[in-house]
N, C-alpha and C positions, 0 to 999 in steps of 0.2 A: 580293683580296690586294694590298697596297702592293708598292712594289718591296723596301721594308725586311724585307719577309718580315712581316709582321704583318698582320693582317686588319682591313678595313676596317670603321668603323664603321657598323653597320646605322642610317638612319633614314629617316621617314617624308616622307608627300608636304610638311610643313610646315617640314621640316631638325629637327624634333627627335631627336633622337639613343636608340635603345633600351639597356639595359643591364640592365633588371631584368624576371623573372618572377615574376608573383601569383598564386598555385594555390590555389582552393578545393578543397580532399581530404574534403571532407562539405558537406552541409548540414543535420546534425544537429546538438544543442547541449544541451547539459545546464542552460541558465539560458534564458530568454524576455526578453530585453532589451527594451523596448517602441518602443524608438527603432533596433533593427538594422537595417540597411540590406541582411542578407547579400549582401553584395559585391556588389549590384547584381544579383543571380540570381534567376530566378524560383524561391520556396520550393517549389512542387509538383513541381520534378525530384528524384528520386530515384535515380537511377541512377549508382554513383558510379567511378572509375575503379579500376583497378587498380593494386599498387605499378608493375608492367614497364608500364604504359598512360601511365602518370605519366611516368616516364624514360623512356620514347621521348618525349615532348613536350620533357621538357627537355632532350633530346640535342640535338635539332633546335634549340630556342631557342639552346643551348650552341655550336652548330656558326657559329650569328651572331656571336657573341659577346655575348650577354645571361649572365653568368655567377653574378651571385643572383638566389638563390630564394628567394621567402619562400612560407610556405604558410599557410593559414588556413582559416577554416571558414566557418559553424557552426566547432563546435570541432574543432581535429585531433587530440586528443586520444582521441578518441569513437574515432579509427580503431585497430582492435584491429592491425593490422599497421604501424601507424604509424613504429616502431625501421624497418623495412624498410623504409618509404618513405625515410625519412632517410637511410636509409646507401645506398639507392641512387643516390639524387640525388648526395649527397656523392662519389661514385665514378664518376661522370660526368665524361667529359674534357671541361673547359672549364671546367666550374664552379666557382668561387671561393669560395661563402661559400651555408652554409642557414641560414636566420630563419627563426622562428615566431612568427605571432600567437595568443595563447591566453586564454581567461579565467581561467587558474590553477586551476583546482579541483582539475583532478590535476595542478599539475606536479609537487608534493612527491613523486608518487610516479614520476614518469618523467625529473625532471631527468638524473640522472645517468646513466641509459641513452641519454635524446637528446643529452646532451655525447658519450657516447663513441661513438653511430651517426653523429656527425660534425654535430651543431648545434652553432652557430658561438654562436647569442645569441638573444635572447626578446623580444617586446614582453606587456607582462602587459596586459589591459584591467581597470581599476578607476578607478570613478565618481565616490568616494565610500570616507570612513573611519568612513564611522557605519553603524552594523550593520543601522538601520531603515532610512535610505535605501535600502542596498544592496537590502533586500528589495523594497525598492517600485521600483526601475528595472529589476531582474534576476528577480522574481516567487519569490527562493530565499533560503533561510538560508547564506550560502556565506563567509562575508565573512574567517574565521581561516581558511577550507582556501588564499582566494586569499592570504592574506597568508604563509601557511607556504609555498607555492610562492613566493613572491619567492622567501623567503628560502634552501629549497632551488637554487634557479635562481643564486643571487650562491656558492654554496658550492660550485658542481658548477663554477664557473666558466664559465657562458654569462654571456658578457661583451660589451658591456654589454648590462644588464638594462632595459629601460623600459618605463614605466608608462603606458597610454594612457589619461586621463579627456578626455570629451565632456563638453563644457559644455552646462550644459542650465540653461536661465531659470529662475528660483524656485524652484531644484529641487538645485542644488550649485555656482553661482556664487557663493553667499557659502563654499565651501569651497578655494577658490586657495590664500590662504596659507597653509593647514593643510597642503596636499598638498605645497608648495613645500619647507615644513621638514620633510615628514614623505621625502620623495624624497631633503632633501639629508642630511636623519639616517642613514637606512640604503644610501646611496652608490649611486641609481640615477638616471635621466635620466627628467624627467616631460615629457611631449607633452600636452599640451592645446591637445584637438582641437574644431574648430568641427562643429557639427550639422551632417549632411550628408543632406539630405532633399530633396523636394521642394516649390518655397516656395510651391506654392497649396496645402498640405493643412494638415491642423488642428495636426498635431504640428510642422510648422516655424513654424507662427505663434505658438503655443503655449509653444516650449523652445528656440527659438532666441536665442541670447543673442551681444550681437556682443562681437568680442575686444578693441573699443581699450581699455576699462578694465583689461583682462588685459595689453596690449600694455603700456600707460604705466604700470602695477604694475613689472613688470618690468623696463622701463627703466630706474626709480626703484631697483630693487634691482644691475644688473650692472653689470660693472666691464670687459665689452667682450659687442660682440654682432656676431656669423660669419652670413654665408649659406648654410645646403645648397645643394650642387648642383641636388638632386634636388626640384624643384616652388619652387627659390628661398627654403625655410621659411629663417626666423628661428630660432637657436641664441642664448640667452641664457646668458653664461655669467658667474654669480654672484658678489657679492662673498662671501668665507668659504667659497666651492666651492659646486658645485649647478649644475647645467646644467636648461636648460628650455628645450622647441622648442613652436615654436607651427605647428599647421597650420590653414590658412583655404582650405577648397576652393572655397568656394561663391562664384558672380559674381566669381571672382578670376582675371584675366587669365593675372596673373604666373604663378599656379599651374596651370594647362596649358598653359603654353604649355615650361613646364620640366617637363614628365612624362616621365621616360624609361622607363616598365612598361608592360608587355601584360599581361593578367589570364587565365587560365582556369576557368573553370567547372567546378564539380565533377563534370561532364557530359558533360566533355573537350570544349568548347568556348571557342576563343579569344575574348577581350572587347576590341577595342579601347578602349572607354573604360567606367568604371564610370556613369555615368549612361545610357549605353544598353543598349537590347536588342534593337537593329532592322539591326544590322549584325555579328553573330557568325558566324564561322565553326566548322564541326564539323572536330574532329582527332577524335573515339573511334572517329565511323562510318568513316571510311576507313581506321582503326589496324585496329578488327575485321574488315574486310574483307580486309586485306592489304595495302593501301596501300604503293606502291614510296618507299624514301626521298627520290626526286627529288618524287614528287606532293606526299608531308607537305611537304618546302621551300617547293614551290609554295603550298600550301593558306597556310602560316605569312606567306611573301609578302604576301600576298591580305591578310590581318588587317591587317599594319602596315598595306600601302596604304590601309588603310580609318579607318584615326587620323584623329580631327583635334580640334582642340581643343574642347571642348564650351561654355567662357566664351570669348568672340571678343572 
């Protein structure tokens, strides 16, 4: 605690500063993406946490002052108590702001209960506006359930709404400008995101496609261009309106070295960086046990210290 009476910024051994948490609340999923990454978790955990399992982790993250939350999956949707999770997060002293990542298929039907369990805003993942594609990246017919969730999600007022397409080589980089006007038509914020794999296997060699043509497109269309705080992204902000953020994980300095998130595992395991799996600590096993609130600090401790940036 300052002398100002506010509490000091938690960071790690590198001075990056924490502020955000990343909950995986499943790792089940109603679509087979062929490029998912799930958050860097190993798929054969299935053990997943509980709503109160949940909010003890984010109390403890909250008690730092990490105060969003974003959740994601697999899909969070899948989780039949998911209203619950939400609104307990949201009631959590400290906490500022819950996000969701979703692939849309149910949001049409759960917008307006995650607006009033206290979701703040949504990021939608969509690849792709053509129906065939959609099936060949997602293995599903899904493509009007995720467009009607946009558009329940812009009505229920989770605000802003954004669209995450992965660019993938051969495969939907000839569909940029399509998604540019289709994001600035119906008044939502589109991220396109760079492949995040690993670049000895077949699928990063494959479908990785690099962003300068995306980069210098857009340059060529904005009428000013903002830095996030959060990993340094580019916010392109349109002439005629339209906002577009670009993320580029991969061998990009810039971008961890400005990570301000700890990630958990739907396993209740903290993740200091999404590219590893050789440094997690467990929060479930000592939540089940009974674990005293000093020891979880402790354990939470333990995680940051173990950051560090994975591109040097």
């Amino acid at each position: 605690m300052r002398k100002d009476g506010k509490k000091q910024m938690l960071k790690d051994p590198y001075g990056r500063p924490l502020e955000s948490i990343r909950i995986s609340v499943t790792q089940r999923c109603n679509l087979n993406c062929f490029y998912c990454h799930r958050e860097g978790e190993d798929p054969s955990h299935k053990d997943e946490m509980t709503p109160e399992e949940i909010q003890k982790i984010v109390s403890i993250a909250a008690s730092f002052g990490l105060g969003e939350v974003k959740l994601t999956g697999g899909e969070p949707l899948l989780r039949r108590d998911i209203l619950e999770i939400v609104r307990r997060i949201h009631d959590t002293p400290g906490v500022k702001e819950v996000s969701m990542t979703t692939n849309g298929i149910l949001l049409s039907e759960f917008a307006y209960s995650l607006k009033k369990a206290g979701l703040a805003r949504v990021n939608v993942s969509l690849d792709t506006l053509r129906g065939e594609r959609f099936k060949q990246i997602t293995s599903v017919d899904a493509l009007k359930s995720v467009m009607s969730g946009i558009e329940k999600a812009k009505d229920a007022g989770l605000h802003p709404v954004k669209v995450n397409m992965v660019l993938l080589k051969g495969l939907n980089d000839d569909e940029v400008p399509s998604m540019i006007n289709f994001a600035k038509k119906i008044g939502v914020i589109l991220q396109i995101i760079e492949l995040e794999a690993s670049y000895e296997n077949e699928l990063y060699k494959r479908y990785h496609a690099s962003m300068d043509a995306v980069e210098h497109l857009l340059e060529n269309m904005a009428e000013s261009i903002t830095i996030r705080k959060m990993h340094h992204r580019k916010k392109y902000h349109l002439r005629n309106g339209g906002e577009v953020e670009i993320v580029k994980p991969m061998h990009n300095t810039e971008f961890c070295s400005h990570c301000n998130r700890i990630r958990v595992t739907s396993d209740g395991k903290l993740k200091p960086c999404l590219f590893r799996n050789d440094n997690l600590v467990d929060m479930l096993g000592p939540i089940r046990r009974g674990a005293s609130e000093e020891t979880l600090r402790k354990l939470f401790l333990e995680a940051v210290n173990r950051r560090e940036p994975y591109f040097k």
